[in-house]
N, C-alpha and C positions, 0 to 999 in steps of 0.2 A: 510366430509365423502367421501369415493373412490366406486363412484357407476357404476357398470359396467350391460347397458341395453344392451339385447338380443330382435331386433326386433323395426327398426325405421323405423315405422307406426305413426297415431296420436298420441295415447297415449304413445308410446315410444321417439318422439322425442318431444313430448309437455312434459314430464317428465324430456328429457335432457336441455329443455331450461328454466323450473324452476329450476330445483337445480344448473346449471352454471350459472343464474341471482345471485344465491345464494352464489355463491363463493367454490358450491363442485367441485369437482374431478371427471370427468364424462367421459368414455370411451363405444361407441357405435361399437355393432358387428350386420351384417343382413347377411343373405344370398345372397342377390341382393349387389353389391360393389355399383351399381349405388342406392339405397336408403339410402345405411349406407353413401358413401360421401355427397348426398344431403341434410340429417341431419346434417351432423358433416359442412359443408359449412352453413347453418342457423344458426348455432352457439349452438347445442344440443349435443354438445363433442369433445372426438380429436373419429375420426375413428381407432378401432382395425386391427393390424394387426393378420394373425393368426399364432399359433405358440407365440409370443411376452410373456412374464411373466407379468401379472398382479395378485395382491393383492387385489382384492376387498374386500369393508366388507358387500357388497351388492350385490345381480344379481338382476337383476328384469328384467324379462322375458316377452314381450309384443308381442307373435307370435300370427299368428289365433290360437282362441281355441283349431282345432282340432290338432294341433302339438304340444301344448304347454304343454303337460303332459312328452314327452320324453323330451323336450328343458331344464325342470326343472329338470329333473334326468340327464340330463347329466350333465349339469351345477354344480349339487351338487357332482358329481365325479371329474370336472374340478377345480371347487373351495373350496375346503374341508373346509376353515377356512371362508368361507363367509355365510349369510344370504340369502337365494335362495327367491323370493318371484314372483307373478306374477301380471296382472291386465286383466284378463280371467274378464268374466260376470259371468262365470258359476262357481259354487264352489264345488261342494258335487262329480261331477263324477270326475270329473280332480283330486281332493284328493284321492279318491278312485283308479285312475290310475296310480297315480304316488306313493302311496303306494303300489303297486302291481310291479313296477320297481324299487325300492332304500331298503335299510338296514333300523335298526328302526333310528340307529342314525344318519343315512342322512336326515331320514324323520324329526326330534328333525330341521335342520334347513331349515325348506320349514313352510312356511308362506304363505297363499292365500289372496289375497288384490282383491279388485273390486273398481277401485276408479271411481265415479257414475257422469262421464263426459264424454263428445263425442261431436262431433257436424256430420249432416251429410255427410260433405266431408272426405276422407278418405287417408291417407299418408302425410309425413312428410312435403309435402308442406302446409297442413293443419295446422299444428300445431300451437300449441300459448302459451307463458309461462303463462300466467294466465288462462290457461283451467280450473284447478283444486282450485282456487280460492272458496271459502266459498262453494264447492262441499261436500258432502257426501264420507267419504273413509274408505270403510266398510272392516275390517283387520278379519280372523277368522282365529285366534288361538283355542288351547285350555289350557287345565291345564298341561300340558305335555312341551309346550311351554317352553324354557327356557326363564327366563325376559329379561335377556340384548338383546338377540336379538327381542323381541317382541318389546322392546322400540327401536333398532335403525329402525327398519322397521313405527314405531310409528313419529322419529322424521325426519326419511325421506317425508312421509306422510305431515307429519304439516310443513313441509319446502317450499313445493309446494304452502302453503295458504288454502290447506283441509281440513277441519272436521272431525276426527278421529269418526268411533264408531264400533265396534265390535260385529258381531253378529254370530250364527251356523250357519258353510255349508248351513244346509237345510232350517232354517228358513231366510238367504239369498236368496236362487235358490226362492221359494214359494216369498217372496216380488218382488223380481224382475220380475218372471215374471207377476204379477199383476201391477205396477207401471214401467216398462220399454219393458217387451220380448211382452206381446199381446198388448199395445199401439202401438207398430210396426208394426202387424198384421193387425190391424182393421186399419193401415193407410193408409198401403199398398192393403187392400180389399177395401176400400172407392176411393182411388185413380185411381185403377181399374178398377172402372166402368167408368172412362173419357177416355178409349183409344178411344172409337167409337162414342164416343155421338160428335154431330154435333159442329161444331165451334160456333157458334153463342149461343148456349146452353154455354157450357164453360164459354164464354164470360161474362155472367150476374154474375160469380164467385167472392164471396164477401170475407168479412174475417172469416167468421164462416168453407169456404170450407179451405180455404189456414190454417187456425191452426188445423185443422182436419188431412190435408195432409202434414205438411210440414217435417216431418220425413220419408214419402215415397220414397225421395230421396235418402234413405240410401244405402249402399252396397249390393246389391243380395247374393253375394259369404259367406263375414262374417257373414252377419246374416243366412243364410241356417246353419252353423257351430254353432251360435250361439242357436239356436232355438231347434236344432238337440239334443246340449248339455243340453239342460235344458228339454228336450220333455214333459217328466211327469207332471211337475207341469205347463210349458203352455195348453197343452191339457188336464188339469185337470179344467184351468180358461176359456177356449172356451169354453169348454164344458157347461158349469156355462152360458156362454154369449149367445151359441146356445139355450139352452133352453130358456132364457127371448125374444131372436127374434125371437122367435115361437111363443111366445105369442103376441108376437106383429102382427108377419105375420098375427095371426088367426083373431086379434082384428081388422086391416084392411079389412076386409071383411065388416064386420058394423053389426055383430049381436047382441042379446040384451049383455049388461053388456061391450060392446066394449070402450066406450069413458071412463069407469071405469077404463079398464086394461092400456090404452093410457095413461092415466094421473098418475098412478100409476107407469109406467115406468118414467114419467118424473121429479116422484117427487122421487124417491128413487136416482135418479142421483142425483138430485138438494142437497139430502143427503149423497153422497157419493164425491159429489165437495164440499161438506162444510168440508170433512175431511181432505183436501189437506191441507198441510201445508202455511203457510204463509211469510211473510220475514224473511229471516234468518232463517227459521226453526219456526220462532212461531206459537203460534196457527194460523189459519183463523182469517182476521180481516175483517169486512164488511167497505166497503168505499163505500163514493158517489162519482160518475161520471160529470165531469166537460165537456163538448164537446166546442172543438171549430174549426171552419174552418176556413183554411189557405191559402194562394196561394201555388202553389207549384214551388215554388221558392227557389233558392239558401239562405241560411242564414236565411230564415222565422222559422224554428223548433230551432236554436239554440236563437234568439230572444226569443219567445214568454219564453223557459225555464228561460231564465236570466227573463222577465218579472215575473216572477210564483217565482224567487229566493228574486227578489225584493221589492215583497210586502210579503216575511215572511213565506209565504207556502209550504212546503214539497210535494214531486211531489211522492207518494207511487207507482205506476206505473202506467202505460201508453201505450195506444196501436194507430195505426193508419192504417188507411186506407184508399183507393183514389177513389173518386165518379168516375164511367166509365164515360168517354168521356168527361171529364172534367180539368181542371188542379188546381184539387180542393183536397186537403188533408183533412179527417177528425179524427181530434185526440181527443181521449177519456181518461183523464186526471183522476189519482185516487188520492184521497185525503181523510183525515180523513174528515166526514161529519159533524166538527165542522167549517172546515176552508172551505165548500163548497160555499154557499154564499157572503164568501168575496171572495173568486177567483173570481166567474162569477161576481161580480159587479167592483172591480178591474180591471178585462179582460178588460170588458166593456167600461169602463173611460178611458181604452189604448188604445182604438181602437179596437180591437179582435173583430172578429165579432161569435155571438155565434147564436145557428143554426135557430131555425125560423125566425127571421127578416132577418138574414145572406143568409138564400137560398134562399127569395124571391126576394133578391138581386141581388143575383148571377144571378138565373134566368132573368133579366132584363139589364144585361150585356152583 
């Protein structure tokens, strides 16, 4: 297919360098010449000239949200025989706007895509052709839709290695920002509180702070545009989250029925992280925790995995973190809790040193 992106940013130029892995036809336009050659030099297209005649059978429009309502209308005047589509977060006003600039039968080829990847660095230096790998790539159409182009936008989509699924405008905006726009918020609010607090405080920062905050890093400008666009239904989920931190605020005083409402909060989370999805989209799967400590040395993490590959066990996922002031890795190994037992006694028989005997070791080093 001849896909012509408008807007090489992450996702536009992580877009160009899926589908030219792929062997499409892929022509990048920005308003910056120095973004759109930066792209097209990483290898995410030839750069547009403007003026130039092209045929796409695709636009896909990757601007900040708040432009990308007219970029779409224009484009759809630019390109009359092509599929206009975008990868905006936001869905329901941006439809709303850009049916209030185009005819119905321009609007007949505008398609709104959100494909549910990002990381938080931002511009084409960023980019990566497997962004959208086994991703979420939420397309909302509707009955109005003509097929063919629903399915070329369908198998532009599944070319990239994403997960097509289709959901309404608004029943879009409403998930996202419960699973992506206030997870931002409250990371960016938690993160907040360390501009002032003393260094040494900081310091004792484990991995429960660093997964809390690590989307803090993200872009101020895009998400202010992002947040803006979706306003209603995130200040619909604050609102929701203000009021249980009120109760909490209140329960921190210690008066009677306090340790009630504390644990109450802790357990309706504990039921609200059991609904997250699991690999690949499956249910939640409970796994047992394997821990072992490492040196932190060169080649020790890709070892111990060949170890874990070589006694037959599937590594479900894995996290790690480094004792302060030490040159000590600790990594917390998921496994089905049938195969937990033979890893740590396996480990074991390899050497691996697994944590209590392991640290009182250490310790004496």
């Amino acid at each position: 297919m001849r896909v012509h992106i408008i807007g090489t940013g992450l996702l536009g130029a992580s877009l160009g360098l899926a589908l030219t892995g792929r062997g499409h036809t892929v022509t990048l336009e920005d308003t910056s010449p120095t973004a759109q050659q930066l792209a097209a030099d990483l290898g995410a297209g030839r750069p547009y000239t403007a003026g130039e005649p092209i045929d796409p059978d695709i636009v896909v429009v990757g601007t900040p949200p708040d432009v990308a309502a007219a970029v779409i209308a224009q484009a759809l005047r630019d390109y009359p025989r092509a599929t206009v589509t975008d990868v905006a977060s936001i869905k329901t006003r941006l439809l709303e706007t850009v049916r209030d600039l185009v005819t119905a039968d321009e609007l007949d080829r505008y398609i709104g895509c959100h494909p549910m990847a990002g990381r938080e660095k931002s511009g084409a230096i960023s980019a990566r052709p497997d962004l959208f790998i086994a991703r979420p790539w939420v397309i909302c159409s509707d009955v109005d839709t003509p097929t063919h182009r629903l399915r070329e936008v369908e198998e532009m989509a599944e070319a990239t290695g994403a997960s097509v699924t289709h959901l309404d405008p608004g029943i879009h905006d409403a998930a996202v920002a419960k699973v992506s726009h206030v997870p931002q918020v409250v990371s960016s609010l938690v993160a907040s509180q360390l501009r002032h607090a003393p260094l040494d405080e900081v310091a004792l920062a484990g991995q429960g702070l660093r997964d809390v905050t690590r989307i803090a890093a993200s872009e101020p400008g895009l998400w202010t545009q992002i947040l803006a666009g979706n306003a209603e239904e995130v200040r619909a989920v604050l609102v929701a989250l203000r009021t249980e931190l009120d109760t909490v605020i209140e329960a921190l005083e210690l008066g009677p029925g306090s340790t009630g409402a504390i644990a109450r909060t802790i357990a309706h989370g504990n039921e609200g992280h059991d609904r997250i999805p699991g690999k690949h989209g499956q249910a939640p799967t409970a796994y047992a925790v394997v821990t072992v400590l490492i040196p932190d040395t060169p080649g020790t993490l890709a070892s111990l995995f060949k170890d874990i590959g070589d006694l037959g066990i599937n590594v479900e996922d894995f996290r790690m973190d480094h004792a302060p002031g030490r040159r000590l890795g600790i990594v917390d190994v998921s496994v089905m809790p049938a195969n937990a037992s033979d890893l740590e006694t396996g480990l074991q028989s390899l050497g691996w040193r697994i944590p209590e005997s392991a640290i009182e070791k250490e310790g004496t080093t």
